[in-house]
N, C-alpha and C positions, 0 to 999 in steps of 0.2 A: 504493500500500500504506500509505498514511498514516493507516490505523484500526486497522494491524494492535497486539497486542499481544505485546510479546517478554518471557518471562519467565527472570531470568536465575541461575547459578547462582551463588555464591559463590568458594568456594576450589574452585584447579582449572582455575576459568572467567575470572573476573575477575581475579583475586589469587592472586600464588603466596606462599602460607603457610605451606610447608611447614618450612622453619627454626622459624618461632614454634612453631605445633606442636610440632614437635619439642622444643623448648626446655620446653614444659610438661610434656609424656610423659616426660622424661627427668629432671624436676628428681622427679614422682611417680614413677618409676626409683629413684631415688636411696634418696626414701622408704622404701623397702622392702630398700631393701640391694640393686640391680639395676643391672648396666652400663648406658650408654646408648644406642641407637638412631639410626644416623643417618638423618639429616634422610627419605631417600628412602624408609627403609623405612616410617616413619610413613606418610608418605602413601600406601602401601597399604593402610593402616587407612582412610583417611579416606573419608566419605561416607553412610554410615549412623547418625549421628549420633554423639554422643560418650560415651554408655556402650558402643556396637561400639569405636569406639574405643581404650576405657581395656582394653576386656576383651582385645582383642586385643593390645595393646602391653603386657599383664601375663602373658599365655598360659603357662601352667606356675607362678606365682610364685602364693603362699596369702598371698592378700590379701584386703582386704572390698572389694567392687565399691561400691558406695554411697560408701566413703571416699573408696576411689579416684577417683571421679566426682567428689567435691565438690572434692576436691584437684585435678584436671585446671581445674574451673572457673577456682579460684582461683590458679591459677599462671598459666594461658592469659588470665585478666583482668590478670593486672601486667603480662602478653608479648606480646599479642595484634597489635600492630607494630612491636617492635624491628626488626625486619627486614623484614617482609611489605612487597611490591610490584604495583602494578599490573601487569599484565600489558602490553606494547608495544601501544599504539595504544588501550587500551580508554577511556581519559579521554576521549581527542580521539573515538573511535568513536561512544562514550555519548552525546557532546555533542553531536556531528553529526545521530545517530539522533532524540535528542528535539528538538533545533531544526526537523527536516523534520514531526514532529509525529506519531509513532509514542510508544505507549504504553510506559515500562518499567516491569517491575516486578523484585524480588532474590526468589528462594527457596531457601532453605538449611537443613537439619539441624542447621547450628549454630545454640546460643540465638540468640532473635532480637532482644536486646538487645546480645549483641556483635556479630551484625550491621550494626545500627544505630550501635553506636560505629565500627566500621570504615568505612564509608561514611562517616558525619560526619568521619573522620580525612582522608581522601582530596579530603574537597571535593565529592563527587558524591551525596549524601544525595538531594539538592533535584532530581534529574532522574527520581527512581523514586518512581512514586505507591505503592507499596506496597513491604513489607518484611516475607515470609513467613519467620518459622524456629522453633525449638523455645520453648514458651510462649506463640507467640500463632496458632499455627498448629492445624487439628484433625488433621491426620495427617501421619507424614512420610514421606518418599519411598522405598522407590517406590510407597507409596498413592498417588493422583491427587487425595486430599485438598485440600493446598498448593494445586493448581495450578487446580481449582475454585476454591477458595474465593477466587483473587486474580480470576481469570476476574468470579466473581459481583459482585465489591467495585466494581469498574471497569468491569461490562458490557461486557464482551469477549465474542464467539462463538467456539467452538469451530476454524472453520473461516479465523478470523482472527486467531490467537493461536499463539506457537510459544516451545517451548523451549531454551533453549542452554545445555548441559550439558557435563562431561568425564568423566560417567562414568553406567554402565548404572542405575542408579538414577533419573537424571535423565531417562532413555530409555524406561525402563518405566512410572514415572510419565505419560511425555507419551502414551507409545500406551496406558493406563490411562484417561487423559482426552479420548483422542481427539483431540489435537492432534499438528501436525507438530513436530520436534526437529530438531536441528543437535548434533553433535556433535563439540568441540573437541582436537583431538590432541594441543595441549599441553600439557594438564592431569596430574592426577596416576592418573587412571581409566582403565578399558579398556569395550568397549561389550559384554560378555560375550556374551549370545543375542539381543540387541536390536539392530536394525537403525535406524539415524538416517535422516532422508529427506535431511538432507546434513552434510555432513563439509569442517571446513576445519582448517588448522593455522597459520592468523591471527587473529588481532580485524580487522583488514585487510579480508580475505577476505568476512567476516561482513558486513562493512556494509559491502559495495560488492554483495553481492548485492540487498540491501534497497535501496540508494538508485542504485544504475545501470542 
C-alpha cells in the first residue's frame, strides 16, 4: 500500500484543541457580556468551519456574526496552543506512515494558515505534502472539494486514497469523493448518517492497519 494517499483531519483527528478553542469562544463570550462554555461543549460546535462555529457558540446572544468571526480569528491566533496536544501515538504514527512511503496530506475547515502554524508548532509540517483548509482551499467539507483538489495536487486515484476523520463531515466529504474513510472515536465528532468503511479508537490502531 505504499502509493496509497491518507488525507488527514485536523482537530479531533490529530490534535485535541478543544481547551484552545474554547479559550477563544469564551474570551469572544466575554465580549459580548456572555458566560463561558466549557471546553466540551465547544467542541460540539467544531467542524464546519469557524463562522458555524462562532454562530453556534453565540446562539440567542445579538451580536454581529462578521465581528464575531474576526474576533474568534484573532483570539484563536494568540491561543491556538496554549494547551493543544497531539493526540497519543500520532507523531510517532505520522513518522512511521511517511518513512514506509505513503502519501500524507492535512484537511481542515480551519484557516489554512493556522493550520500551517500548528503543524510547524508540532515539528510535523515536513511529512505532509499538502495543507488543505479555509483560504486556500475551493470548498469545504463536507463538499468533496478539499479532498479532490489534494487528490489532483499529488496525483492520487481515487481508489488509492483515504480519509481519516472524527466527524460526519469528514465522512461525507470522502463518500462525496468517492474515496474510503476511517473514522476516529476519539475525537470531538459523531459519524451522524454516514457510514466509515473502518472505525478505530487509536492512532495505534490506524497505522498498524496500513503497515501490518
Amino acid at each position: 500500500m505504499s502509493q496509497t494517499l491518507l488525507i488527514f483531519d485536523l482537530d479531533g483527528t490529530l490534535i485535541d484543541s478543544r481547551s484552545d478553542l474554547a479559550t477563544a469562544v469564551n474570551l469572544v463570550r466575554c465580549h459580548y457580556g456572555l458566560p463561558p462554555l466549557i471546553p466540551e461543549a465547544v467542541g460540539r460546535y467544531v467542524g464546519d468551519g469557524i463562522r458555524n462555529l462562532v454562530k453556534r457558540s453565540l446562539e440567542g446572544a445579538h451580536a454581529d456574526l462578521d465581528e464575531a468571526v474576526g474576533l474568534q480569528r484573532k483570539f484563536y491566533s494568540e491561543h491556538m496552543h496554549d494547551v493543544t496536544t497531539l493526540y497519543p501515538g500520532v507523531e510517532s504514527g505520522l513518522r512511521e506512515l511517511h518513512g514506509r512511503g505513503f502519501t500524507l496530506a492535512a484537511a481542515s475547515n480551519k484557516q489554512a494558515s493556522f493550520c500551517e502554524r500548528i503543524l510547524e508548532h508540532f515539528k510535523i509540517r515536513a511529512l505532509f505534502s499538502h495543507v488543505a483548509g479555509d483560504g486556500n482551499s475551493p470548498d469545504l467539507k463536507p463538499h468533496p472539494g478539499m479532498f479532490l483538489d489534494i487528490m489532483k495536487r499529488v496525483g492520487a486515484t481515487a481508489s488509492g486514497t483515504w480519509a481519516i476523520g472524527d466527524n460526519h463531515t469528514d465522512l461525507e466529504a470522502a463518500r462525496r469523493a468517492g474515496i474510503r474513510s476511517v473514522f476516529m472515536t476519539y475525537g470531538f465528532g459523531v459519524t451522524g448518517a454516514e457510514k466509515p468503511d473502518r472505525l478505530f479508537s487509536s492512532f495505534g490502531e490506524l497505522v498498524a492497519m496500513f503497515t501490518e
